[in-house]
C-alpha atoms as a printed R data frame, in Angstrom:
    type eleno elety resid chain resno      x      y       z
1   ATOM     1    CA   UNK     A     1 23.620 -4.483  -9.740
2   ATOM     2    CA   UNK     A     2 19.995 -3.186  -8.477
3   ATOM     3    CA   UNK     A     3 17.213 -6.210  -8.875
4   ATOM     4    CA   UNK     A     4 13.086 -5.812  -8.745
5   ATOM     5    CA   UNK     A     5 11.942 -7.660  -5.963
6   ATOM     6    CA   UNK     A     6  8.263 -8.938  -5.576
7   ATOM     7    CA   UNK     A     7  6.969 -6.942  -2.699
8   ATOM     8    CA   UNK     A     8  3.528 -7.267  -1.238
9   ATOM     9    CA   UNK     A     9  2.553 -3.553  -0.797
10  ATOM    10    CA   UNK     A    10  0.560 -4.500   2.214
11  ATOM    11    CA   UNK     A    11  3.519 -6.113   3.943
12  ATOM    12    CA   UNK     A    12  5.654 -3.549   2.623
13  ATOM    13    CA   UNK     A    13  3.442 -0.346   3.823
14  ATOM    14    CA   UNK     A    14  3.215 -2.536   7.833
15  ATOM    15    CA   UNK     A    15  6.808 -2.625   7.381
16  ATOM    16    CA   UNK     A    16  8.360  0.961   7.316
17  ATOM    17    CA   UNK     A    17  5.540  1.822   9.640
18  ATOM    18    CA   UNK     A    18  6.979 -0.125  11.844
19  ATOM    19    CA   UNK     A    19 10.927  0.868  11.450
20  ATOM    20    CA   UNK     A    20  9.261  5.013  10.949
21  ATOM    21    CA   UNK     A    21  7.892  4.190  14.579
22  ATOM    22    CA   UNK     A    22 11.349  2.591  15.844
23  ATOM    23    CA   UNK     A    23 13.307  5.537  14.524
24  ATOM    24    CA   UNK     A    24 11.091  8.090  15.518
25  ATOM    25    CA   UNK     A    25 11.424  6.452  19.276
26  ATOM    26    CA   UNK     A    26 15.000  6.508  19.159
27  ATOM    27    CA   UNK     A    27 14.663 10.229  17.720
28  ATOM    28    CA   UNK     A    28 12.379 11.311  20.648
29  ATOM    29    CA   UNK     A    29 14.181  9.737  23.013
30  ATOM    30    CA   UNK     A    30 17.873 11.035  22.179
31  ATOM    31    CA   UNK     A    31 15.902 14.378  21.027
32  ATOM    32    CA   UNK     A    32 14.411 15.185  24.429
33  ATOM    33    CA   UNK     A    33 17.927 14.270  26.667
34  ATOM    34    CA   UNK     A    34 20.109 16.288  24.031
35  ATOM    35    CA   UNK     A    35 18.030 19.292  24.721
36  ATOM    36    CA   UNK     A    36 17.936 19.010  28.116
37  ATOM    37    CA   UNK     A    37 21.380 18.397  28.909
38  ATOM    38    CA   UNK     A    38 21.727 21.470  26.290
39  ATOM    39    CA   UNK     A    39 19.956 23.432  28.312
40  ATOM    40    CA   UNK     A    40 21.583 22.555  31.691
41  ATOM    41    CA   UNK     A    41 25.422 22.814  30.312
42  ATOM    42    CA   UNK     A    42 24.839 25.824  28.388
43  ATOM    43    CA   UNK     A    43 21.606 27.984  29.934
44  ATOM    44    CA   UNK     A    44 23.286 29.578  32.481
45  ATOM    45    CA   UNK     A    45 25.063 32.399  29.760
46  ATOM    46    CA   UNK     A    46 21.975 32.144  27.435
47  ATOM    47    CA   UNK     A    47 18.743 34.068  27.825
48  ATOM    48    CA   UNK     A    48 17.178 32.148  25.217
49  ATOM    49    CA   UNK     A    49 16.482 28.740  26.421
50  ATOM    50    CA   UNK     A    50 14.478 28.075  22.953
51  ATOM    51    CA   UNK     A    51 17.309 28.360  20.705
52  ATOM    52    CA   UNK     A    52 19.320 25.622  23.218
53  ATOM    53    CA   UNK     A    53 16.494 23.254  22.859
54  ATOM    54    CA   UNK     A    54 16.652 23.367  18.792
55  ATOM    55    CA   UNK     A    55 20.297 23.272  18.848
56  ATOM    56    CA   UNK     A    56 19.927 20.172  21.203
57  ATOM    57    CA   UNK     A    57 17.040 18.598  19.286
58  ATOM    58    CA   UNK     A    58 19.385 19.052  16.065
59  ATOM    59    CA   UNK     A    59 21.781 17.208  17.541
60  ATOM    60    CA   UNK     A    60 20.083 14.510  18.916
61  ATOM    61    CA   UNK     A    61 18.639 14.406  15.163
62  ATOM    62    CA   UNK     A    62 22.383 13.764  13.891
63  ATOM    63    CA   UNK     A    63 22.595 11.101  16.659
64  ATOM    64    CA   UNK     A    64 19.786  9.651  15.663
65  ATOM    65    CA   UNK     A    65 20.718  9.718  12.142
66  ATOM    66    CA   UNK     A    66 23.994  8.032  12.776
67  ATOM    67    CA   UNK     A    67 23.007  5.296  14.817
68  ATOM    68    CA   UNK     A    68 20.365  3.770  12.461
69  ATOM    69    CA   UNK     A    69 23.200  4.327   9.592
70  ATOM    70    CA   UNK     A    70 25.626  2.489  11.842
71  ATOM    71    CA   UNK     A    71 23.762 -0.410  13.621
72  ATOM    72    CA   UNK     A    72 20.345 -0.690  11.695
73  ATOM    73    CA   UNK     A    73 20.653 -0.140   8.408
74  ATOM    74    CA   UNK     A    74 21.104 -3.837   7.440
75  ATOM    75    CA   UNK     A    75 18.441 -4.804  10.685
76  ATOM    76    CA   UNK     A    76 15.610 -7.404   9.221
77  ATOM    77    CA   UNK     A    77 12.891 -4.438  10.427
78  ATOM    78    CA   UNK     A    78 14.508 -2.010   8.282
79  ATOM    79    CA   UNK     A    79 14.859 -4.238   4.853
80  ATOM    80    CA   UNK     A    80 11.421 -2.683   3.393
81  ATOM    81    CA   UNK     A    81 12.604  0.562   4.082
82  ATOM    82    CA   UNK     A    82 15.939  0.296   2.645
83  ATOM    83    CA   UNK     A    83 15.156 -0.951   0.111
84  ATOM    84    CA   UNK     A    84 12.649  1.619  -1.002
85  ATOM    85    CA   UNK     A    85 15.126  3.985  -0.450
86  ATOM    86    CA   UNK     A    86 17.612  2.307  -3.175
87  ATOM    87    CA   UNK     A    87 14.695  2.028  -5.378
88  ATOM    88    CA   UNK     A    88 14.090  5.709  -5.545
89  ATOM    89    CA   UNK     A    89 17.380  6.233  -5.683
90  ATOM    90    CA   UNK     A    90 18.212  4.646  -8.804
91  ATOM    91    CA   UNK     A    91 14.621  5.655  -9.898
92  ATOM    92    CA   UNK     A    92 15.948  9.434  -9.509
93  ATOM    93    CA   UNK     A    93 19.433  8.543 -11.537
94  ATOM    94    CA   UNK     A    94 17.269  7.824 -14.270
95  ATOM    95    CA   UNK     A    95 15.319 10.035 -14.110
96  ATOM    96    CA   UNK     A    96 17.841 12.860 -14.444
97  ATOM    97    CA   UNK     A    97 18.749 11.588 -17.539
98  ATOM    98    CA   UNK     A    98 15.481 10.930 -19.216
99  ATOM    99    CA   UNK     A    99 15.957 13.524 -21.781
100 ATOM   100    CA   UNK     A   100 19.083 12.369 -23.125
101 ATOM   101    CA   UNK     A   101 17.805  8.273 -22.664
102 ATOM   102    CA   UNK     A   102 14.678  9.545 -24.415
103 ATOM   103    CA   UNK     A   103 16.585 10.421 -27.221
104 ATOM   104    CA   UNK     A   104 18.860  7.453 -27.726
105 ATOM   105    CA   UNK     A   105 15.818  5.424 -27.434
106 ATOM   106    CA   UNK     A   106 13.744  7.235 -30.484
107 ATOM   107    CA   UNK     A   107 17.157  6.248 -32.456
108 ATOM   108    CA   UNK     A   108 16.833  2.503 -31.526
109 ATOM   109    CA   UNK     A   109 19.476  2.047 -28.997
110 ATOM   110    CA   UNK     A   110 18.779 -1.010 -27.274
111 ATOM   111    CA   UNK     A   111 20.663 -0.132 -23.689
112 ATOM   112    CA   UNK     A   112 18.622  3.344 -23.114
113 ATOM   113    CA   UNK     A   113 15.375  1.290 -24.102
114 ATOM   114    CA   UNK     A   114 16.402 -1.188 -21.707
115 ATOM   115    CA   UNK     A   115 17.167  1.274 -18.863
116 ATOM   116    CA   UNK     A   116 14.082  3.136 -19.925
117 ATOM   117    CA   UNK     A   117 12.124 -0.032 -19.611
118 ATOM   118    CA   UNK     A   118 13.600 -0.499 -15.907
119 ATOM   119    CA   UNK     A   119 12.654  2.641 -15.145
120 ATOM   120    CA   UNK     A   120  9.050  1.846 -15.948
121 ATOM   121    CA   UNK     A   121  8.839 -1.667 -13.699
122 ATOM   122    CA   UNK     A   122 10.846  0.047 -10.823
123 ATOM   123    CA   UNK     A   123  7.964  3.378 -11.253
124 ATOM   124    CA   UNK     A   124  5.437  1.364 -11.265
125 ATOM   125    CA   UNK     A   125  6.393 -0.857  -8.176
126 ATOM   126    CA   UNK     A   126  7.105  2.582  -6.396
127 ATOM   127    CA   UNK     A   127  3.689  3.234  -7.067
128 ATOM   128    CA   UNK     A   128  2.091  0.082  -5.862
129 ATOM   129    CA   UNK     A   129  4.172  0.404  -2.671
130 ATOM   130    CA   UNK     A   130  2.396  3.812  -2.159
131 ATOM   131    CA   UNK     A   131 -0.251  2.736  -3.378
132 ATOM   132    CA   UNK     A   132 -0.668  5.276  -6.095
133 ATOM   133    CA   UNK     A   133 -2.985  4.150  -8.419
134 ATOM   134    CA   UNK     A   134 -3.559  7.370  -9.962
135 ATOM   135    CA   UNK     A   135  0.004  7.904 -10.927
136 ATOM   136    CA   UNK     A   136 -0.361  3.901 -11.752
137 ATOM   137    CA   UNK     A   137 -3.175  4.206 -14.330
138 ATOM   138    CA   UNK     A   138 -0.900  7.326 -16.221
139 ATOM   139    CA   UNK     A   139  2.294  5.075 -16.280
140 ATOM   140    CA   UNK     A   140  0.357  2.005 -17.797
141 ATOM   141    CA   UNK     A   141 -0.399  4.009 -21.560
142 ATOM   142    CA   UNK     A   142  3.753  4.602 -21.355
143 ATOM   143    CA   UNK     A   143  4.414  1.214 -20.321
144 ATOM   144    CA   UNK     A   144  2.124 -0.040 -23.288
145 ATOM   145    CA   UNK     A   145  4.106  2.274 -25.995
146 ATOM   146    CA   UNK     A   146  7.889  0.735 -25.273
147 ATOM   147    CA   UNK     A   147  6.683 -2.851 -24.636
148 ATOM   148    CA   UNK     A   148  5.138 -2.432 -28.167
149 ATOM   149    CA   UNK     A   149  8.756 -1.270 -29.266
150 ATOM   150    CA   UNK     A   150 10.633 -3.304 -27.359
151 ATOM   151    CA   UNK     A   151  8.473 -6.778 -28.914
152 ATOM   152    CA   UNK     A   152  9.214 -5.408 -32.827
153 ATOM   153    CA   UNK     A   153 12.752 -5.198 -31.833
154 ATOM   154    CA   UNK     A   154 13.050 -8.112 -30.249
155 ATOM   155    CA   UNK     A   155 14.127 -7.175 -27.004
156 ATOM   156    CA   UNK     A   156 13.072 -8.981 -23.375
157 ATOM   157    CA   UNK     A   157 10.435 -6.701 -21.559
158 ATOM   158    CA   UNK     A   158 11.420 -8.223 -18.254
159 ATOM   159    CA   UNK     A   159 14.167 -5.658 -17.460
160 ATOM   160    CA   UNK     A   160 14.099 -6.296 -13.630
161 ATOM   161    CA   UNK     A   161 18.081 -5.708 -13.021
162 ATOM   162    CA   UNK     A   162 19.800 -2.932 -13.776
163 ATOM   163    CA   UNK     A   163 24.117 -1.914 -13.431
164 ATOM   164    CA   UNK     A   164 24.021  2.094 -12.104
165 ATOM   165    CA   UNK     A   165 26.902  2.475 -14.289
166 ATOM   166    CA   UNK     A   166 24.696  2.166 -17.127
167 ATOM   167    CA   UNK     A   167 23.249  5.067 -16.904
168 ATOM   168    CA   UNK     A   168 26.113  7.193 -16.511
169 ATOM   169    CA   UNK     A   169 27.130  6.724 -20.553
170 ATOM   170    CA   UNK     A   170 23.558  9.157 -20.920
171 ATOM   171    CA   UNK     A   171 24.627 11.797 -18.718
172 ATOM   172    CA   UNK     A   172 25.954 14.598 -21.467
């Protein structure tokens, strides 16, 4: 179960600054000595020095990538980011089924309006993250058609949780 959390965008945006900056020091630091030590184990048969350092840098990138999976995923400087990432995540699951939810909600069914509804708050705090108002200002005229729907069928516009498995029934 995925919940909406009240983010301040300001806080959020000083946030993954912070753990891009973090990573990216890790990722320079492992970068460079991969590529060097590349370059000193395995120059001496190559002529091309340039393709060592990219194969070293690569690796250092999977090293890099491994180590914040492993040990600071669940770190209190990487929360923000995290959970931004699950957010578009389960933003993107939706949305490869909009078609088909789009459809079950024009015939009244109350779970794809639901999800469909979710899909809006979760956008639209995406947006505010990235402070997107542009993209923000378009959403609001969808937002206004469901929640119009959703209040003559009776249904709570406050869809801040949603189960993944949900959305799986729409997939055809």
């Amino acid at each position: 179960m995925f919940k909406i959390e009240e983010i301040d965008p300001v806080y959020y945006r000083k946030q993954t600054r912070k753990s891009t900056l973090i990573i990216m020091g890790i990722f320079i630091i492992i970068g460079f000595m991969t590529a060097r030590y590349t370059v000193i184990y395995f120059g001496e048969g190559s002529t091309n020095h340039m393709v060592l350092n990219f194969l070293g840098a690569f690796v250092g990138l999977l090293i890099t990538f491994w180590i914040v999976n492993t040990f600071f995923k669940d770190a209190n400087w990487m929360k923000e980011a995290m959970y931004a990432w699950r957010l578009k995540r389960h933003i993107m699951t939706i949305y490869n089924v909009m078609p088909h939810l789009q459809e079950a909600s024009e015939r009244g069914d109350i779970e794809a309006i639901k999800i469909l509804r979710f899909y809006q708050l979760a956008t639209e705090q995406m947006y505010r993250l990235d402070n997107n108002s542009h993209e923000l200002i378009e959403l609001r005229s969808q937002m206004q058609e469901l929640e119009s729907k959703m209040k003559e069928m009776g249904i709570e516009e406050n869809q801040t949780e949603l189960d993944i498995k949900s959305v799986d029934v729409y997939r055809k």
